[in-house]
VEXBA-642797 format. One record per atom (N, C-alpha, C): residue number from 1; residue in one letter; x negated, y negated, z negated. Coordinates in nm, 3 decimals. Atoms other than C-alpha are relative to their C-alpha. Layout:
% residues N
<pt nr="NUM" rest="A" east="X" north="Y" up="Z"/>
...
//
This chain:
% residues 85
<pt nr="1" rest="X" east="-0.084" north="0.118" up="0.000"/>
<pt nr="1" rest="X" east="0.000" north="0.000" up="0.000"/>
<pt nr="1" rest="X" east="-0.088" north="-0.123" up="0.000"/>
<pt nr="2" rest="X" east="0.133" north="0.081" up="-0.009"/>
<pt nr="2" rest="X" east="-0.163" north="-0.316" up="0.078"/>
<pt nr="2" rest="X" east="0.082" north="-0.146" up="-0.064"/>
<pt nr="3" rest="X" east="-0.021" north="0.106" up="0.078"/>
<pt nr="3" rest="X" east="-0.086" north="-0.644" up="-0.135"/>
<pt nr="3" rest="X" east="0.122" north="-0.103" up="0.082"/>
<pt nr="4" rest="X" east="-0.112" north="0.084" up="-0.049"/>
<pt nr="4" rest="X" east="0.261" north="-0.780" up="-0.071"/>
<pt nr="4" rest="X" east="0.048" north="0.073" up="0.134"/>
<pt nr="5" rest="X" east="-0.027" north="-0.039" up="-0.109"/>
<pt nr="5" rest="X" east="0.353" north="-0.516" up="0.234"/>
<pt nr="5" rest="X" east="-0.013" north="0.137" up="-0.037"/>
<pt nr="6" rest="X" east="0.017" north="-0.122" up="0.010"/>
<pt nr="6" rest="X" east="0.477" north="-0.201" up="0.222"/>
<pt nr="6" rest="X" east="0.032" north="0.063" up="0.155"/>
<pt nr="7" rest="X" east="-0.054" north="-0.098" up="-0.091"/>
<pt nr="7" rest="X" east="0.517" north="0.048" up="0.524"/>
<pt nr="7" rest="X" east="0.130" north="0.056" up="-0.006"/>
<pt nr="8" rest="X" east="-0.168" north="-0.053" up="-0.005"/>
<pt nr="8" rest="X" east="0.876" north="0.194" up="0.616"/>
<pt nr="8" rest="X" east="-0.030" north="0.108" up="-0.124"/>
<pt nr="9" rest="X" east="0.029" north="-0.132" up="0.092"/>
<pt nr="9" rest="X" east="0.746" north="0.548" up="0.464"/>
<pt nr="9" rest="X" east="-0.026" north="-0.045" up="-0.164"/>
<pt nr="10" rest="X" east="0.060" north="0.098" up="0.163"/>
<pt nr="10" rest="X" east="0.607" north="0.348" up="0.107"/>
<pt nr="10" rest="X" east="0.174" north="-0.048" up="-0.045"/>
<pt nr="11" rest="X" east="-0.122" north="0.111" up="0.050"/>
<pt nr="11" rest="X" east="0.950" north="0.158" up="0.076"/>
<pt nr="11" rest="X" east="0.110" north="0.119" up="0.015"/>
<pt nr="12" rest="X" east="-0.103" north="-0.095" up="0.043"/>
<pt nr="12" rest="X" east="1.148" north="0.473" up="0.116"/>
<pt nr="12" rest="X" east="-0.003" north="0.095" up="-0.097"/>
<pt nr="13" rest="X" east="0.004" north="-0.061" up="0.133"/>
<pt nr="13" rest="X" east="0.992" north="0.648" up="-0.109"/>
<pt nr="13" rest="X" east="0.007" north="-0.042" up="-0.148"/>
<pt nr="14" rest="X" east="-0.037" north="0.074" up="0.142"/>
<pt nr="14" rest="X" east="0.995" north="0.402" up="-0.378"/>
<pt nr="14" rest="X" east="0.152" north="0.000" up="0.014"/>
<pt nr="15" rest="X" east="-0.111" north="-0.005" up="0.055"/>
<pt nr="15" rest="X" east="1.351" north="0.373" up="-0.315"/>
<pt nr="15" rest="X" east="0.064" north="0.130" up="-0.028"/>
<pt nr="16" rest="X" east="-0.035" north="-0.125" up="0.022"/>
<pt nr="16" rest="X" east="1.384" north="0.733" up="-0.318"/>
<pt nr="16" rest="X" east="-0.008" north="0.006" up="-0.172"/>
<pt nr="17" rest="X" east="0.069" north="-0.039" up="0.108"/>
<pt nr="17" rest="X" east="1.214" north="0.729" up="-0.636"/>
<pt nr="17" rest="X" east="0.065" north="-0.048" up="-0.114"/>
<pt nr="18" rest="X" east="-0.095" north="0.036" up="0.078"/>
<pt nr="18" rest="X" east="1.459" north="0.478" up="-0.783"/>
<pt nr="18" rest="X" east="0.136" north="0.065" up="-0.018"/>
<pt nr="19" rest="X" east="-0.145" north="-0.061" up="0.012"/>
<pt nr="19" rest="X" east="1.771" north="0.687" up="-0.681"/>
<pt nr="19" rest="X" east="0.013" north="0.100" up="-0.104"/>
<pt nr="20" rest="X" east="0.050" north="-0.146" up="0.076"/>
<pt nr="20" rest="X" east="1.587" north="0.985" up="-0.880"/>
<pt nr="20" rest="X" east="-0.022" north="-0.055" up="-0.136"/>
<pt nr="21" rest="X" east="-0.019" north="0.074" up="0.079"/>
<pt nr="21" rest="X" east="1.552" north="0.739" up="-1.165"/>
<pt nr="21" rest="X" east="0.134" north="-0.017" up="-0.067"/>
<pt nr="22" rest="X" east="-0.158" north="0.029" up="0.019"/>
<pt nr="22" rest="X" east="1.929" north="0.613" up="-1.178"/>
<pt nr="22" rest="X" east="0.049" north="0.124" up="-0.021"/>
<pt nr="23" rest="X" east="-0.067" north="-0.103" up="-0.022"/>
<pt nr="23" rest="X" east="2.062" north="0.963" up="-1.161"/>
<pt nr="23" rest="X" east="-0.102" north="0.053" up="-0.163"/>
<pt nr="24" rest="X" east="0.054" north="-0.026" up="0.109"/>
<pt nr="24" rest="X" east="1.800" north="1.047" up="-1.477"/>
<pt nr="24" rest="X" east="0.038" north="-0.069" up="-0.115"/>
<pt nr="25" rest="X" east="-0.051" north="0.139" up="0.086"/>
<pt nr="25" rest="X" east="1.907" north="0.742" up="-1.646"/>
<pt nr="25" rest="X" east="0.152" north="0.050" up="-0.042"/>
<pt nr="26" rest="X" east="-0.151" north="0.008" up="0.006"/>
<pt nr="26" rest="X" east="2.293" north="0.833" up="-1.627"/>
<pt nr="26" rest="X" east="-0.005" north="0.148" up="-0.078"/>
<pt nr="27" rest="X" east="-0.074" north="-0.158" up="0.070"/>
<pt nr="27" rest="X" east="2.248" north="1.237" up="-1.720"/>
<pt nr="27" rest="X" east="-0.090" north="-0.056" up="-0.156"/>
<pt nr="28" rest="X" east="0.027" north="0.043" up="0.162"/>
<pt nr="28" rest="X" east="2.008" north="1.071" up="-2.072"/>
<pt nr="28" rest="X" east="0.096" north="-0.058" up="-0.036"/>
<pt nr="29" rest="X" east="-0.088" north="0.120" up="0.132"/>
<pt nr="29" rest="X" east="2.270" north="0.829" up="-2.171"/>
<pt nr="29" rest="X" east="0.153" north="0.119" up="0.029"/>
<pt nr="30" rest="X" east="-0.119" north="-0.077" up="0.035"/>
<pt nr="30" rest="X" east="2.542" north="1.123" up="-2.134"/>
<pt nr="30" rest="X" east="-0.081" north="0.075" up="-0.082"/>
<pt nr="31" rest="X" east="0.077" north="-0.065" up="0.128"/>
<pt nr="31" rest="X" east="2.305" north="1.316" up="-2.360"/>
<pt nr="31" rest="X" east="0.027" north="-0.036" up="-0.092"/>
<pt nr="32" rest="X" east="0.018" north="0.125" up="0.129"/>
<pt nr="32" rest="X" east="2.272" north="1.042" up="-2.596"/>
<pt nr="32" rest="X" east="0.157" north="-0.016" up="-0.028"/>
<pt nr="33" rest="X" east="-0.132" north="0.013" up="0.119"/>
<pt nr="33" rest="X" east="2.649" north="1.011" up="-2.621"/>
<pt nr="33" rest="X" east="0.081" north="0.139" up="-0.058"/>
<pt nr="34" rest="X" east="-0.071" north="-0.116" up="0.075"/>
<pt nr="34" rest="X" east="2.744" north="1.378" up="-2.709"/>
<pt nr="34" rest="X" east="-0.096" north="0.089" up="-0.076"/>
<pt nr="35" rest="X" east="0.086" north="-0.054" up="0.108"/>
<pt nr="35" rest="X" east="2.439" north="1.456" up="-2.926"/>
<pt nr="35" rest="X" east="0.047" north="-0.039" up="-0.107"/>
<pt nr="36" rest="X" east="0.015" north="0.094" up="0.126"/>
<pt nr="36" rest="X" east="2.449" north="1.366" up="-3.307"/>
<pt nr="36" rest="X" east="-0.135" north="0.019" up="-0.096"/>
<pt nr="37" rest="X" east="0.174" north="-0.008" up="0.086"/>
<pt nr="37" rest="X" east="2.106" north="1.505" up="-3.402"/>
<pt nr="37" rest="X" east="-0.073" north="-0.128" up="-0.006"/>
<pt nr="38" rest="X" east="0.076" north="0.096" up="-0.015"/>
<pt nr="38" rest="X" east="1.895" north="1.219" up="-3.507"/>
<pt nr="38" rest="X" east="-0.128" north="0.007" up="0.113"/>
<pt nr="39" rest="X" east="0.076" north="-0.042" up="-0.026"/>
<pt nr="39" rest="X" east="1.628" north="1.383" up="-3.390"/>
<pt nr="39" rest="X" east="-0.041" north="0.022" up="0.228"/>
<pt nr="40" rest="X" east="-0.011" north="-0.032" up="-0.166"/>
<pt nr="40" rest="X" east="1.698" north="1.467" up="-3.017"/>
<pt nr="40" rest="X" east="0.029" north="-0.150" up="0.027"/>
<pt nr="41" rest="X" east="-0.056" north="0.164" up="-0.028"/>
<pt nr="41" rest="X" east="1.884" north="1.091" up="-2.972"/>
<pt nr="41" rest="X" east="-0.116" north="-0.064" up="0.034"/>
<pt nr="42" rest="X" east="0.150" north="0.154" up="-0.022"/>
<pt nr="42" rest="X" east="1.505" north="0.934" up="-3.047"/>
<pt nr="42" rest="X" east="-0.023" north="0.062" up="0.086"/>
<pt nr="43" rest="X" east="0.072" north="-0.041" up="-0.113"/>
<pt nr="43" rest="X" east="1.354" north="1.157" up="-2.778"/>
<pt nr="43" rest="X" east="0.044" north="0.013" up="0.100"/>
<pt nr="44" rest="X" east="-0.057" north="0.078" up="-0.055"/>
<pt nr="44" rest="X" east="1.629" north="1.063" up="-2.566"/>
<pt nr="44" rest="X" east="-0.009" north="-0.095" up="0.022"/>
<pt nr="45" rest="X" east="-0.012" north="0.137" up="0.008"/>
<pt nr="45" rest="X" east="1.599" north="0.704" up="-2.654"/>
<pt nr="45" rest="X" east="-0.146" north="0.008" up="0.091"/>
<pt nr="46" rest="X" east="0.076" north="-0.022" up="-0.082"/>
<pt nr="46" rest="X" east="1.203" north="0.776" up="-2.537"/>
<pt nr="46" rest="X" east="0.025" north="0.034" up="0.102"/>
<pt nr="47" rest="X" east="-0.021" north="-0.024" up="-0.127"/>
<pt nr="47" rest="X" east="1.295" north="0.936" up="-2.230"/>
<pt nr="47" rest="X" east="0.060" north="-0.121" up="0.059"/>
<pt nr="48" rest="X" east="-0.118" north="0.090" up="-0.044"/>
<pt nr="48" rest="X" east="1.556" north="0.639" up="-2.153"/>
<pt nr="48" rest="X" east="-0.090" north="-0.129" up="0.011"/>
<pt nr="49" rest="X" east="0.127" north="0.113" up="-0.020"/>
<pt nr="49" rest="X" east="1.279" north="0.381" up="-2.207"/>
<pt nr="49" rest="X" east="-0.093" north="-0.004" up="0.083"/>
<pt nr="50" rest="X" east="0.051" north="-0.022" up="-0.054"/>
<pt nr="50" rest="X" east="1.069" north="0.521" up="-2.031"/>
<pt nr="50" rest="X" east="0.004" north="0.000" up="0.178"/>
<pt nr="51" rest="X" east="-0.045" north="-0.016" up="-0.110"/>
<pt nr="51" rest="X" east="1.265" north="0.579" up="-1.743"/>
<pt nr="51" rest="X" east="0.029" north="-0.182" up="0.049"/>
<pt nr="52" rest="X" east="0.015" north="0.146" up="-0.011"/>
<pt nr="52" rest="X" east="1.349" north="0.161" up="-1.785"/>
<pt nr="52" rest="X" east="-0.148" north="-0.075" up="0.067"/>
<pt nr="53" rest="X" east="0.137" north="0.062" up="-0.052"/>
<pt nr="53" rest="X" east="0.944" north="0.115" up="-1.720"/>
<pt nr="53" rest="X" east="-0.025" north="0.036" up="0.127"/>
<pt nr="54" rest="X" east="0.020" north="-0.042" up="-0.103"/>
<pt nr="54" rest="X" east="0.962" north="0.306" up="-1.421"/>
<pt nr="54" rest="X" east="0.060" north="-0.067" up="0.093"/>
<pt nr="55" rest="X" east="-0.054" north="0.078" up="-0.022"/>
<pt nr="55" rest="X" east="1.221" north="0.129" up="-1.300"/>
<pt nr="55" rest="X" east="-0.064" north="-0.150" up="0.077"/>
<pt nr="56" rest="X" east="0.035" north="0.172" up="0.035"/>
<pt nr="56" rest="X" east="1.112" north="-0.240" up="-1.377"/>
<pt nr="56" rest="X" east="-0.147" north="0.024" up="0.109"/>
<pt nr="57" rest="X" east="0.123" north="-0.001" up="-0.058"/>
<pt nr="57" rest="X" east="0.788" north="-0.117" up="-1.202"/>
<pt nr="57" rest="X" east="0.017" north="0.037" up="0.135"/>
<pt nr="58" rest="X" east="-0.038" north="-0.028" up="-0.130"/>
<pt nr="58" rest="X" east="0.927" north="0.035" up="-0.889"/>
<pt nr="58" rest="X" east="0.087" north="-0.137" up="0.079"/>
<pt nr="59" rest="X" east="-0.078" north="0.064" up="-0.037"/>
<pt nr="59" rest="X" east="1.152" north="-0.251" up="-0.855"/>
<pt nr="59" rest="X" east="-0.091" north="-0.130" up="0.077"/>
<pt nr="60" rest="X" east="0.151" north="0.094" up="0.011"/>
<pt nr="60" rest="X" east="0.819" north="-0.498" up="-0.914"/>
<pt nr="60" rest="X" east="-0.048" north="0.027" up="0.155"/>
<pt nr="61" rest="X" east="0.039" north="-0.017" up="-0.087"/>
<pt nr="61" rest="X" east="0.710" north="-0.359" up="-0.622"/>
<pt nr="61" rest="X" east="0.053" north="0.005" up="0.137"/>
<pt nr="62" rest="X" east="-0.074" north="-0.003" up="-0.184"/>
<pt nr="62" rest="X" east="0.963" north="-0.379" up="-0.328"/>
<pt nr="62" rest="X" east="0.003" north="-0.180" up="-0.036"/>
<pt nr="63" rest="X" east="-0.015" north="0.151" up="0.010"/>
<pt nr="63" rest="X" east="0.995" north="-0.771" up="-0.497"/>
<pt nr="63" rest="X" east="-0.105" north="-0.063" up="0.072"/>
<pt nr="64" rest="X" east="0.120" north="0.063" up="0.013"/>
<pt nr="64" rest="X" east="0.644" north="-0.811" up="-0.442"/>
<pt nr="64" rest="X" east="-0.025" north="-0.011" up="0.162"/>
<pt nr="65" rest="X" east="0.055" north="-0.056" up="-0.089"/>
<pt nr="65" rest="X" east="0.676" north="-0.691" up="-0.099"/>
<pt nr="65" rest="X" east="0.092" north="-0.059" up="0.088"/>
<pt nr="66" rest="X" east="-0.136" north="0.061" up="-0.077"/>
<pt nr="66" rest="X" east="0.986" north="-0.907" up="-0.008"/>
<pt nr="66" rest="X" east="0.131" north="0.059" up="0.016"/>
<pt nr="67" rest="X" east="-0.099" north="-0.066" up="-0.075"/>
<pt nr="67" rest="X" east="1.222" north="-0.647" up="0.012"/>
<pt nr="67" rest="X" east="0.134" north="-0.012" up="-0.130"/>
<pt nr="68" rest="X" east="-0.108" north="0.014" up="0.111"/>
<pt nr="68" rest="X" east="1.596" north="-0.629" up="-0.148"/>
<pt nr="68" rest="X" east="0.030" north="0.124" up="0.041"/>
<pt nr="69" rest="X" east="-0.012" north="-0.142" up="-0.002"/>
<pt nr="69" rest="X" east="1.646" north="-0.265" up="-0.245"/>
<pt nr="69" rest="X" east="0.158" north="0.023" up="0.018"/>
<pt nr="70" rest="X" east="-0.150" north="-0.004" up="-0.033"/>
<pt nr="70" rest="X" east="1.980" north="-0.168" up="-0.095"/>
<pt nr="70" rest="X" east="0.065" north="0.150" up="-0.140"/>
<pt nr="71" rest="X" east="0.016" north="-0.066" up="0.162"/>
<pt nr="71" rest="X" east="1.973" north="0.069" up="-0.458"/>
<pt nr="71" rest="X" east="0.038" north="-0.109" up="-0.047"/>
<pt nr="72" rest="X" east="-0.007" north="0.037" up="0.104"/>
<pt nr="72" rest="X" east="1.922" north="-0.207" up="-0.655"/>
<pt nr="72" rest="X" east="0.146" north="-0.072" up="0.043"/>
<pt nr="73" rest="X" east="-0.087" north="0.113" up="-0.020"/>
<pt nr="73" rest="X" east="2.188" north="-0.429" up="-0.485"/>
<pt nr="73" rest="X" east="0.166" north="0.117" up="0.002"/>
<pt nr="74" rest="X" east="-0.044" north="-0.083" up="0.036"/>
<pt nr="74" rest="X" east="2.420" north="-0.107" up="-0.488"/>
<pt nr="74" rest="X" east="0.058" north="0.047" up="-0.169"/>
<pt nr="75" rest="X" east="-0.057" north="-0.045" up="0.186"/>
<pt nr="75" rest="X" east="2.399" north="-0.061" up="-0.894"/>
<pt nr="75" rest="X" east="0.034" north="-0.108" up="-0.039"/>
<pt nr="76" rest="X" east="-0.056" north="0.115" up="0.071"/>
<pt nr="76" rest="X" east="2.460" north="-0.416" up="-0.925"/>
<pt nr="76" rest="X" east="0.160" north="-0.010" up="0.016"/>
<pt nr="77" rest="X" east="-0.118" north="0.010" up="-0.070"/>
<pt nr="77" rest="X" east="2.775" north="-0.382" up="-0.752"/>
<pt nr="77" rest="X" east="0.097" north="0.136" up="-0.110"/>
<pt nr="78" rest="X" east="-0.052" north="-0.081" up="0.115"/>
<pt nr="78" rest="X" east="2.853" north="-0.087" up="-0.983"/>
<pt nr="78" rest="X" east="-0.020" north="-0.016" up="-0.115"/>
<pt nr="79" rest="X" east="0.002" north="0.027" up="0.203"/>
<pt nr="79" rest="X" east="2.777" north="-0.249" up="-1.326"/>
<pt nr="79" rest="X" east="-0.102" north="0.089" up="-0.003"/>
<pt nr="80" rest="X" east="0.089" north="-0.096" up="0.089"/>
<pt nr="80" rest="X" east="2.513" north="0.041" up="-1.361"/>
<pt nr="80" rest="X" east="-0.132" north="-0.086" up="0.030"/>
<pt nr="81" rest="X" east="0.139" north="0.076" up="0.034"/>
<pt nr="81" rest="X" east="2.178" north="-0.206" up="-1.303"/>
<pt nr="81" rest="X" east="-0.049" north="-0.044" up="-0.086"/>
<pt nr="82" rest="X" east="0.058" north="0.031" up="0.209"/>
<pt nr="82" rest="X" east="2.130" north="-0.328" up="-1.687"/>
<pt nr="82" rest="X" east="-0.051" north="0.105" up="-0.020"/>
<pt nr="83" rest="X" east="0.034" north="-0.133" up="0.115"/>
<pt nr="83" rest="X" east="2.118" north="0.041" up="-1.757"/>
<pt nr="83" rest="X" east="-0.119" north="0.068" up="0.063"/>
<pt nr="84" rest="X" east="0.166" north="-0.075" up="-0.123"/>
<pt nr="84" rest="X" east="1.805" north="0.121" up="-1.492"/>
<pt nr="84" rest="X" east="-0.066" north="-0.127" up="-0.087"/>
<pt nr="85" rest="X" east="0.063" north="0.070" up="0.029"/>
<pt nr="85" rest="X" east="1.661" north="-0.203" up="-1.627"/>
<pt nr="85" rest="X" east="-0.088" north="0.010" up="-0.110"/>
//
């Protein structure tokens, strides 16, 4: 990837990479609401954070590159983009 320019192939796979994200994001926070172990919830909550940095960083990178992720503009439209964030 070269500074501010991604290739078709680069920009689909990052957005690939976000769809695979969102879809990880949605089956943790159904975890998280029919657990009650303390215990599992935090390593949930880790996973769920985690998955937020990936995110914020994949996203960083189509911004950087000019592009508007037809993903991100997609979950905005469904209320679910806070919860990738």
């Amino acid at each position: 990837m070269h500074m501010g320019k991604l290739t078709e192939m680069e920009r689909l796979a990052i957005e690939e990479q976000l769809w695979s994200e969102d879809i990880c994001s949605r089956k943790v926070q159904l975890y998280m609401s029919i657990t009650r172990d303390p215990a599992v919830q935090a390593i949930l909550q880790q996973i769920a954070e985690k998955g937020q940095r990936h995110c914020s960083i994949l996203n960083g990178m189509l911004q950087e590159a000019g592009i508007v992720s037809g993903l991100t503009q997609t979950l905005k439209e469904e209320g679910s983009y806070n919860a990738i964030q």
